[in-house]
C-alpha positions, 0 to 999 in steps of 0.5 A: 416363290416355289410350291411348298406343300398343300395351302389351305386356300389361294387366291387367284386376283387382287383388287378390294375383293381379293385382297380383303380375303387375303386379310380374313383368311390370313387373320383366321391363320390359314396363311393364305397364298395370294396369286395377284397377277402382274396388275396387281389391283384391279381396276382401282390402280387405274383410278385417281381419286377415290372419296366414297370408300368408307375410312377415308374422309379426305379421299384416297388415290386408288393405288395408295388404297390398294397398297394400304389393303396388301400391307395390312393382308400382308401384316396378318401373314398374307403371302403374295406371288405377284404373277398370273396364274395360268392353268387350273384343275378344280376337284369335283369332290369335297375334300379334294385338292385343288390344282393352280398353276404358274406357268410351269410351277404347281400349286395345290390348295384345299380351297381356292377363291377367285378374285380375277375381277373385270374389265371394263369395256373400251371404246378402243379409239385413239386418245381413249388409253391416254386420256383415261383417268385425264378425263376418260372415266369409266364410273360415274359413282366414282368420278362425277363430282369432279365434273361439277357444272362442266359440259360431260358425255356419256357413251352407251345405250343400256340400263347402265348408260342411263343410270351413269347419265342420270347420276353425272346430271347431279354434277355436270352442267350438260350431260350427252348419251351418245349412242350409235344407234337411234334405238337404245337397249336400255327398259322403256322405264329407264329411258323415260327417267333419263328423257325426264331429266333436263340437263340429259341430251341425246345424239345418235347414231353417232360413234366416237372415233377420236378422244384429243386433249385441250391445252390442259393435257386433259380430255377437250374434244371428242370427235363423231362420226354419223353412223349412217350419213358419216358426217363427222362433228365434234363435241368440246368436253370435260368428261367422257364417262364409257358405260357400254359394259364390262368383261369378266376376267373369267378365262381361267376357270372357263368350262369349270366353274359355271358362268352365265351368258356373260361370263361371269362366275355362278355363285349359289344365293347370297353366298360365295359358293360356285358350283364346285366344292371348295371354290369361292369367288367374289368382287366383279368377277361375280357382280354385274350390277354393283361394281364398287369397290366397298361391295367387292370388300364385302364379296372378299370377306364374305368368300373368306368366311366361306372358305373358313368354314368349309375347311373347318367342315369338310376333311382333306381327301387326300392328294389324288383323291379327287376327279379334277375338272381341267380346263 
């Protein structure tokens, strides 16, 4: 696809945030261009089964969910550059043009919404990449009930870990924290409710080395290693849940837009604005504590509605009006 003229909004990332702005933008005819990426998205292509998105009773694989929300941006006049964007030049000013490129291809927009996502963190050990989805999760919300009465671990030590852990109790016969270190970063409260549930066990210091399948072809043994003595010790299971954090897609607009201590992006309240006009962002490249698909929806349409109405408020400068902030 080559640049044709000024578009009234981009948006930069796929997944349910990126492409529910693709839809209300698209349905309020500004005919948005939709830089997707090459992973078109997000992290639920990586996802079987998805049953806690409402409209799907019977549940839904994560690829066909993502495919269903592009056709129906795409219906409405959504277009797609299935490609990364690599370079950005945000204006400072109201009104003024923002600049996004694709390698050497320029593209210029009154308003841009970033939808870049998050990753989420990995162990990065053998076996990790090939059992993911296979027993090697990443979202206790999403997947727990198909570890019903089964032998489950959870990796980490934070709020999260614990909130994972207790979650995955519900479900799982036996669920492990295994921690590389004795002390955990988790708030006192939260490790008191962790430590109150009967079916949590606790192992530390110990540090996943080896993910190996069973004879199903899915995830059947972890192996550890004692942090300090190195003593090595296996564990049969059926899943692994790695909640040791996430990473914001956020290396595009780094030095532009404001980003907290983690990376991710700053947006004004309970709106969608970040610290420069016309520049909207949503879905987990913002949200630390959620991440779920039905609350980065909600963030793409509330980014939509926001980028509407600034259009609709602020007059177009001009090209070359504006001071950009390049990166």
């Amino acid at each position: 696809m080559e640049a044709s003229g000024t578009e009234n909004v981009i948006i930069i990332g796929s997944g349910p945030a990126g492409y529910t702005a693709a839809l209300y933008t698209a349905r309020a005819e500004l005919a948005p261009l939709v830089i997707e990426g090459f992973a078109w998205g997000g992290l639920l292509q990586q996802t079987t089964d998805v049953e806690n998105f409402p409209g799907y009773p019977e549940g839904v694989t994560g690829p066909d969910m993502m495919q269903q929300l592009r056709d129906q941006a795409e219906r409405f006049g959504s277009r797609f550059l299935t490609d990364q964007a690599t370079r950005v030049e945000l204006a400072t000013e109201p009104g003024g043009l923002h600049r996004v490129w694709v390698e050497d291809d320029e593209y210029t927009a009154r308003s841009v919404i970033l939808a870049m996502g998050a990753e989420h963190r990995k162990l990065g050990v053998p076996g990790e990449a090939e059992l993911s989805g296979r027993g090697v999760s990443y979202c206790a919300t999403c997947d727990a009930a198909f570890f019903k009465e089964r032998r489950t671990v959870i990796v980490g030590g934070g709020d999260s870990a614990m909130e994972e852990a207790m979650f995955l109790a519900k479900f799982s016969s036996t669920v492990t924290i295994v921690h590389r270190r004795d002390e955990f970063r988790a708030s006192r409260i939260m490790l008191d409710r962790a430590r109150a549930v009967e079916n949590i066990e606790w192992l530390t210091p110990y540090a996943v080395e080896e993910l190996l399948p069973g004879e199903s072809g899915a995830l059947g043994t972890a192996r550890l290693r004692h942090t300090s003595s190195g003593e090595p010790r296996e564990l049969e299971l059926s899943g692994m849940f790695v909640a040791i954090g996430h990473v914001p897609q956020s290396e595009l607009v780094h030095g532009s837009v404001e980003l907290d201590e983690n990376g991710y992006v700053v947006v004004d309240g309970r709106s969608t604005r970040t610290t420069l006009p016309g520049v909207f962002a949503a879905g987990d490249l913002v949200d630390h504590t959620y991440r779920q698909a039905i609350t980065a929806a909600g963030s793409g349409c509330q980014a939509a509605l926001d980028a509407e109405w600034y259009l609709r408020d602020t007059p177009a400068l001009g090209p070359g009006a504006a001071a950009p902030a390049a990166i």
